[in-house]
C-alpha positions in Angstrom: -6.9 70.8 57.4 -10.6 71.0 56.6 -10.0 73.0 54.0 -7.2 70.7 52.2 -9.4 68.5 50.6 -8.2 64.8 50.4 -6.7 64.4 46.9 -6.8 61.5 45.9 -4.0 59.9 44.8 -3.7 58.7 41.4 -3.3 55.2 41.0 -1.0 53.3 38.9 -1.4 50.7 37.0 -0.4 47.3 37.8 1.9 45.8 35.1 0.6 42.2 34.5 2.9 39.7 33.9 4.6 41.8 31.8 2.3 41.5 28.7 2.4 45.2 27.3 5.8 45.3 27.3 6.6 42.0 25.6 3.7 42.7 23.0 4.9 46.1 21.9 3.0 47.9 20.1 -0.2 46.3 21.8 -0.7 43.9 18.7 -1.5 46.7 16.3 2.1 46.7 14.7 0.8 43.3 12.9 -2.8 45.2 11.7 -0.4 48.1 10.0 2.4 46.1 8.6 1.9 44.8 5.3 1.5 41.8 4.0 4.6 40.1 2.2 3.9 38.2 -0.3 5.3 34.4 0.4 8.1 33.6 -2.1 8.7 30.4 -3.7 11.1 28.1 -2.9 13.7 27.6 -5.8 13.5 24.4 -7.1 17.2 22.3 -6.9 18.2 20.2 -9.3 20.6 17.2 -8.3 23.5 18.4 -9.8 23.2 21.7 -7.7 22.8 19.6 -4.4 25.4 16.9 -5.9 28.2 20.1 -6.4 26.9 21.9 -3.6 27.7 18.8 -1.1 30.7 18.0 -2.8 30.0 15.0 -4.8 32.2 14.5 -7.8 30.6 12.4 -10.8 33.4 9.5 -9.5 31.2 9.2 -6.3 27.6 9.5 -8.0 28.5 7.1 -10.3 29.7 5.1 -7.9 26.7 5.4 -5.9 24.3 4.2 -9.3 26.4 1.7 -9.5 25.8 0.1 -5.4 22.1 1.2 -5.6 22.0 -1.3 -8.9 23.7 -4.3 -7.5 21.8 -4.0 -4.0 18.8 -3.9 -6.5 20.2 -6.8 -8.3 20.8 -9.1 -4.9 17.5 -8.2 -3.4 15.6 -9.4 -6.6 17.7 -13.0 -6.4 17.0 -13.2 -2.8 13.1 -12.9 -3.6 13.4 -15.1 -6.1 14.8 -17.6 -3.7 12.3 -17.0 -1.0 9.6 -17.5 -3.4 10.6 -21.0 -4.3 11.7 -21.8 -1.4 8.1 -21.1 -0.2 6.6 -22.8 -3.0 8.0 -26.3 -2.3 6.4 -27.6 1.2 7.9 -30.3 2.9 6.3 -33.5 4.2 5.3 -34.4 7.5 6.6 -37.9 8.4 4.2 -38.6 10.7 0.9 -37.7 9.5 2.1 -37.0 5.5 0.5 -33.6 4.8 2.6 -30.5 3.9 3.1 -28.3 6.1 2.4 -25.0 5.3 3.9 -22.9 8.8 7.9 -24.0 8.6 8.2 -21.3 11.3 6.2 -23.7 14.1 7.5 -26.5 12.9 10.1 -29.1 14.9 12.7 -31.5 13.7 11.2 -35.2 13.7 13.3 -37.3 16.7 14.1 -40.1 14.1 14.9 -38.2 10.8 15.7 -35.0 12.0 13.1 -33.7 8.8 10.2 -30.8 10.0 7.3 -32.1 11.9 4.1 -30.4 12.6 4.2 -29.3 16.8 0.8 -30.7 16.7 2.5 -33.9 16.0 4.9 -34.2 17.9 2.9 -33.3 20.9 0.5 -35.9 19.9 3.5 -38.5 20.1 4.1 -37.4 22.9 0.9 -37.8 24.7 0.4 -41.4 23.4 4.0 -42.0 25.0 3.5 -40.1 28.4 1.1 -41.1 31.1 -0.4 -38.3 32.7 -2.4 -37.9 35.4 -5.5 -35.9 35.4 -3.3 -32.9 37.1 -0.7 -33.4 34.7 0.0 -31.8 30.7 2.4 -32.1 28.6 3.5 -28.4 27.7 6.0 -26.7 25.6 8.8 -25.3 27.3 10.5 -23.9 24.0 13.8 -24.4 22.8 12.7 -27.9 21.4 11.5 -28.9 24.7 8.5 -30.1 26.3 7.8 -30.8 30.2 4.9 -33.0 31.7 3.5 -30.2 33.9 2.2 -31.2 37.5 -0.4 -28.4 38.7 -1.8 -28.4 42.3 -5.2 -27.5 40.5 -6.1 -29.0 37.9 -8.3 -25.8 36.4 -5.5 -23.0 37.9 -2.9 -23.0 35.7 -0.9 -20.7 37.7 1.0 -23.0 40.3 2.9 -26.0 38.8 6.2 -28.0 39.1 7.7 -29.8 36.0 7.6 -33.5 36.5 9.7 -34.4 33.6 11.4 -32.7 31.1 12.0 -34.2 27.1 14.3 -32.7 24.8 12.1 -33.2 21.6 15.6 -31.6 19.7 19.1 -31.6 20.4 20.3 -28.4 21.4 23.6 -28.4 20.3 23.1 -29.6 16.4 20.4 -27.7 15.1 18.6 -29.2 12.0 19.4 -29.1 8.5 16.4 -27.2 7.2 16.2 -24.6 9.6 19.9 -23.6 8.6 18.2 -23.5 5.0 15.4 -21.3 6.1 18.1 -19.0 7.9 19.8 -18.5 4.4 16.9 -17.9 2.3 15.4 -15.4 4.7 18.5 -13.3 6.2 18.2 -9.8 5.8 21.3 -8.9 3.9 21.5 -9.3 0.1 
């Protein structure tokens, strides 16, 4: 046996994740190939789409003819928002327009928009309140006088009182106005 030298045995290689094999040609297949020149897309004109979807000229024209009255509604509607936002309504309590309809509150008495600084004001000269007491706004067109534990946390309180600044089942005049002139749909 000393005179069998060891051969060593060759080794094979260790396949990695298969990279070789999924490459193919080792990358070189995209240095040889040539290059194809990029080719334009053909421009389509709408009556290619229109017959190519099946649109007869009955349905395009009809189409036109939506698209223009949509147009035609949506440019009344702006109109109406425009001078609806051009006229600004009193406030019967301190007589300056107001400007923010949208935080606004029916007045008690007329049912007309009142400023919310307002109203809150009215309230607080009606209320008594101790110094661990607010008056807050509890939405819906309600306010609560707010009793807090401590006076600086705001965090822990009980309602003391609630006032219904607005009835809930009759909602005001002008806010069904505002509903109209702003819907979405024409």
């Amino acid at each position: 046996m000393e005179q069998m030298e060891e051969l060593e045995k060759p080794r094979r290689r260790r396949r990695r994740g298969g990279r070789r094999h999924r490459r193919g040609n080792s990358g070189r297949a995209a240095e040889i190939a040539p290059i194809k020149p990029e080719r334009k897309a053909a421009r389509r004109t709408d009556a290619r789409i229109q017959h190519r979807m099946g649109y007869s000229a009955e349905c395009a024209a009809k189409t036109a003819e939506y698209r223009q009255r949509l147009e035609q509604a949506l440019l009344k509607k702006s109109a109406a928002v425009e001078a609806f936002l051009q006229n600004h309504p009193v406030c019967p309590r301190c007589s300056e327009a107001i400007q923010e309809l949208s935080t606004a509150l029916a007045d008690r008495d007329s049912g007309a928009p009142v400023h919310f600084n307002c109203a809150l004001r009215l309230l607080q000269q009606r209320e008594t309140c101790s110094p661990s007491e607010r008056i807050v706004y509890i939405g819906g067109g309600r306010f609560a006088v707010a009793s807090f534990r401590v006076p600086d946390d705001s965090r822990v309180f009980s309602f003391r009182k609630i006032i219904e600044w607005e009835p809930r089942n009759k909602p005001a005049k002008w806010r069904q106005e505002i509903a109209d002139v702003f819907c979405k749909t024409p």
